[in-house]
N, C-alpha and C positions, 0 to 999 in steps of 0.2 A: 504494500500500500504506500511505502515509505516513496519508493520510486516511481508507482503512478501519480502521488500528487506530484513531487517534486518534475515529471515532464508535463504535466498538464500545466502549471502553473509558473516552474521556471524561472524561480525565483533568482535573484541578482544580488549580489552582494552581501555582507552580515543581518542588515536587517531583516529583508526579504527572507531570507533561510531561518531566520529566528522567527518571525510569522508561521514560516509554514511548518516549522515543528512544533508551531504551537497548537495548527490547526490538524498535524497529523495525530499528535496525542489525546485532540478531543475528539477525532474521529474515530481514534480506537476506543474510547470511554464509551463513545456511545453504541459502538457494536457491542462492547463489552455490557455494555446496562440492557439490551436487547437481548442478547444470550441470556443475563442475568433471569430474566422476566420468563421465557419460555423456561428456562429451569426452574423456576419457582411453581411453575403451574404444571410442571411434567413430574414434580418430585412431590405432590399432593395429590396426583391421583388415585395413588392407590388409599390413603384415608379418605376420597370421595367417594370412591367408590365403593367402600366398605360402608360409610354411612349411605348411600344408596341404596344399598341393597339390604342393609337393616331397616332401612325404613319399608321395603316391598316386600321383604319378609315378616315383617315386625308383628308378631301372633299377640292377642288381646289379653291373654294369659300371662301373668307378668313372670311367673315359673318358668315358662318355656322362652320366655326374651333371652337367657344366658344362653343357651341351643343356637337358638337362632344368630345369636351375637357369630358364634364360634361358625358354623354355616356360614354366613358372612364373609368373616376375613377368609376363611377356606377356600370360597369360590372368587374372593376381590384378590387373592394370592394367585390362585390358580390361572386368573385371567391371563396374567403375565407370566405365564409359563408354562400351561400347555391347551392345545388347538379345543378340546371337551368342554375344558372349565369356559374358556372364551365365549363358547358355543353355548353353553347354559346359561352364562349371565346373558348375550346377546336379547336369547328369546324371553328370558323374563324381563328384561327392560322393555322388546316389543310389547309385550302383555301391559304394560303401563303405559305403552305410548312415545316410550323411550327408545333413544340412541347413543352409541359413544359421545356425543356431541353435550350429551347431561350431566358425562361422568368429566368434560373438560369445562363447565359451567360452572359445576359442584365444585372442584377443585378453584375455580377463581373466585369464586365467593368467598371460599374459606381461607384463600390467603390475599383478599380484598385490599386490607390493609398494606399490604406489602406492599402491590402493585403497585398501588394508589404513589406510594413513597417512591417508589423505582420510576414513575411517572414521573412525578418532581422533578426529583436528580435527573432525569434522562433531557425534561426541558431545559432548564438549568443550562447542561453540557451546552444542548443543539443551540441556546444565545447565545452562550458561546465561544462556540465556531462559529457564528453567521457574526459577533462582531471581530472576532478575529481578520473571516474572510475581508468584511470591511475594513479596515485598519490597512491591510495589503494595499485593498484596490485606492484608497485613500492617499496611500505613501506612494503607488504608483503613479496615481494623478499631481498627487503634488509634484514628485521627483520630474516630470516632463516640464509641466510648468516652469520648475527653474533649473530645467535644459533649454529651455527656447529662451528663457530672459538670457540666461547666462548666452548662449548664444549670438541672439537679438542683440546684445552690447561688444561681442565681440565685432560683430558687422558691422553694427553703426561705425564703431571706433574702426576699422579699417583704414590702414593708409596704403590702401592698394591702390596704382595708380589709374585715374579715371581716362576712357577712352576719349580722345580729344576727337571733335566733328571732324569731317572730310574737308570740309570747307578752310578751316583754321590750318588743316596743313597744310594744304597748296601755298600758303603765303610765303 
């Protein structure tokens, strides 16, 4: 990543290069806080889905709730690890109406919080970057700016010698 920004933007001199590592460091922050987020909601699934499926199984009988607890994690274990178990929770989530798409629901509600904070931090970062990137284009447009003045006054001041008319030399 280091080298696509670096030819994308082609920075020039100490400060320019100091910009842009400052922008390649927040742009791995924020892959890193995006990682962070799909891990937080891939590493609760299996407590979502255990509470899921206690809840679809959840007998009115408060004696048989312990059973059923243990049935539960049995089959929210099994899911993730063989093709049966997968198969049995599948069709009892059908029976409610349910999809995998419940058991990734379940898991972001119950680490809601989190996200919420990893959200935050994640805007945070992307300002930024976005005033970093500004700061660049800033330093860029000034730095032309007083390349043409600096210029501009080398011209003027010029004593290079001016072409005299055709006329003036004949004389």
């Amino acid at each position: 990543m280091c080298e696509q920004v670096n030819q994308d933007i082609k920075p020039t001199g100490f400060i320019e290069r100091m910009y842009a590592e400052d922008v390649i460091a927040l742009t791995w922050d924020i892959r890193r806080l995006r990682r962070s987020k799909t891990g937080i909601i891939n590493s609760t699934f299996l407590a979502a889905l255990q509470g899921i499926l206690l809840q679809l199984l959840c007998p009115r009988d408060f004696e048989l709730r312990f059973q059923h607890e243990e049935v539960a994690e049995d089959l929210a274990r099994g899911w993730f690890r063989n093709k049966t178990s997968k198969a049995q929770v599948a069709t009892l989530l059908r029976k409610f109406g349910l999809d995998e798409g419940a058991i990734e629901a379940e898991a972001i509600r119950l680490r809601a919080e989190d996200l919420e904070r990893m959200d935050r931090m994640l805007a945070l970062v992307e300002v930024r970057r976005d005033k970093a990137l500004h700061y660049v284009e800033g330093y860029r447009e000034s730095l032309a700016i007083r390349i043409k003045r600096s210029t501009d006054r080398i011209l003027e001041n010029d004593e290079v010698p001016r072409l005299v008319a055709a006329s003036k030399r004949s004389d």
